[in-house]
N, C-alpha and C positions, 0 to 999 in steps of 0.2 A: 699477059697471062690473066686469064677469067678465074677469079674466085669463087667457089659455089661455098653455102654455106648450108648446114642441116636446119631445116625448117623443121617446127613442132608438129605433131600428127593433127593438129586440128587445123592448121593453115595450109597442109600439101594441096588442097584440092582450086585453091585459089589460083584462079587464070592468070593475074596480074602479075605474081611471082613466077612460077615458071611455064612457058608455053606451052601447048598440050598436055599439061597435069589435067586437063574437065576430061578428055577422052580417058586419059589412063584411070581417071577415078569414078567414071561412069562404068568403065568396063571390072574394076573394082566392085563394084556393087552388086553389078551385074551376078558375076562369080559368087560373092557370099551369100547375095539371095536365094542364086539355085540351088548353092550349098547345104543353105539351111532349108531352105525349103524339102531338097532330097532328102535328108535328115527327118526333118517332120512329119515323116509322112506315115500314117497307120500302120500298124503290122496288116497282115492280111493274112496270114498262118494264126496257126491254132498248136499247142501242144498235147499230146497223148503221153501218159505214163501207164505202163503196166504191168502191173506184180503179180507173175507167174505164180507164186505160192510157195514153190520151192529154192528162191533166192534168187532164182532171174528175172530180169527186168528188160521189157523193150520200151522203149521212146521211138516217138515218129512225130515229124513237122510236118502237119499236114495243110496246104493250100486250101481256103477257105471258097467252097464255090460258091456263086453267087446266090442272092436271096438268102433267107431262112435255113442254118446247119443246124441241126438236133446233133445232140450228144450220137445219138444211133447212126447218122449220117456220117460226124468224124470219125467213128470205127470201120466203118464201111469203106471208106474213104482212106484208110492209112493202109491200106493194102492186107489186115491182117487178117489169119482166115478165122471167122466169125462162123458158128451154131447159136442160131436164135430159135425162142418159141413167140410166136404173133398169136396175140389175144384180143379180142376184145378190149381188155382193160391196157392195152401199147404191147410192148416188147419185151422178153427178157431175156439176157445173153446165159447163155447156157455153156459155153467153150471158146475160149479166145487162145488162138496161136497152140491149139493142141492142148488145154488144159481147159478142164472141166466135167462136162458132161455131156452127152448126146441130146439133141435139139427133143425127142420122144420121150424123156426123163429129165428135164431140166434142173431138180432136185433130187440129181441120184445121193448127194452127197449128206442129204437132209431127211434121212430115214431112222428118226430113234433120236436121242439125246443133244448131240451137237448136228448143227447144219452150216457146210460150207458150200458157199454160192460165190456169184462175180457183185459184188458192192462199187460205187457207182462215187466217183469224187470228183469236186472240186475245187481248185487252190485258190483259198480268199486269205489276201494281207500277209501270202507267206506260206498258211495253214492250210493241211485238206482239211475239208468240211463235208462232211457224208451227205449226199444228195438229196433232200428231202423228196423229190421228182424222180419219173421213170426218165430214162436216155432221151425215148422218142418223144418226151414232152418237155424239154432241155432244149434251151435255144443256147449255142454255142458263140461266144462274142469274141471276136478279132483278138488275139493278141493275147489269151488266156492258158489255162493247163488245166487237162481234163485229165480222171486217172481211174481206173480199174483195179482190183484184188482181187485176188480168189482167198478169199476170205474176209473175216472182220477189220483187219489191219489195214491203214491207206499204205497205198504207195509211198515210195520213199520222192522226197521232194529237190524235184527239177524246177529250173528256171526257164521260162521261152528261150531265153537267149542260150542256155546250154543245151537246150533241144535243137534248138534251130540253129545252130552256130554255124556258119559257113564250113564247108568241109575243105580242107587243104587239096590245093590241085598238085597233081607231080610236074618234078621240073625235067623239063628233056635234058637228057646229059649226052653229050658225046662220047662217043667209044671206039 
């Protein structure tokens, strides 16, 4: 009768002790490295958050296309229906997803005392942080959260990964 006995994790890969441990522990490596490597690897989506103004909110993961994204490219880009006015001085969104105002009066809502418009966010360290920059001069970077209001208020705050969270597939059932 052969006795084997448990060898310490730092000596499994030694030839001498058991035969074909280099191959098992080559292909070992192998395995972890892709692992992590899969792992490491950039996002390439972008998050969108957007406050309707009246308590709804859409989110969208949008795939980052190649080259240069502007802020005004990821809205365009998340499918959602957008009224802009184009100036000279870039872009300004005028109606997102049915709420705002018509692309011909971009500021109907800013006539007399209070003015509500679509305000322009980005999430730094957690916080939104009101855009100092128009959309279309906003470079949008991999892996981040961009957000809209219709109003002075940001968005309520999303994480990429609650944005982009893989969506549950259904399971075929039998019947």
């Amino acid at each position: 009768m052969k006795v084997v006995r448990a060898l310490p994790l730092a000596g499994i890969c030694d030839r001498a002790r058991i035969p074909g441990t280099a191959t098992l522990c080559l292909s070992l490596v192998f395995v972890l490295f892709c692992a992590t490597h899969t792992l490491a690897q950039p996002p390439t989506q972008a998050g969108l958050v957007v406050s309707l103004g009246d308590g709804a909110v859409e989110t969208r993961c949008v795939d980052l296309r190649e080259g240069k994204v502007t802020g005004y490219d990821l809205l365009v880009d998340s499918g959602l229906e957008i009224e802009a006015e184009f100036t000279g001085a870039g872009v300004t969104i005028c109606s997102l997803a049915g709420q705002g105002c018509p692309a011909e009066n971009c500021f109907c809502k800013c006539q007399g005392g209070e003015c509500t418009y679509w305000s322009y966010w980005h999430i730094t360290n957690g916080a939104w942080v009101y855009s100092p920059i128009g959309a279309a001069a906003y470079t949008v970077q991999p892996g981040t959260v961009e957000g809209w209001s219709w109003g002075e208020e940001p968005p309520p705050v999303y994480t990429l990964e609650q944005i982009c969270a893989p969506q549950p597939t259904a399971t075929p059932t039998n019947t």
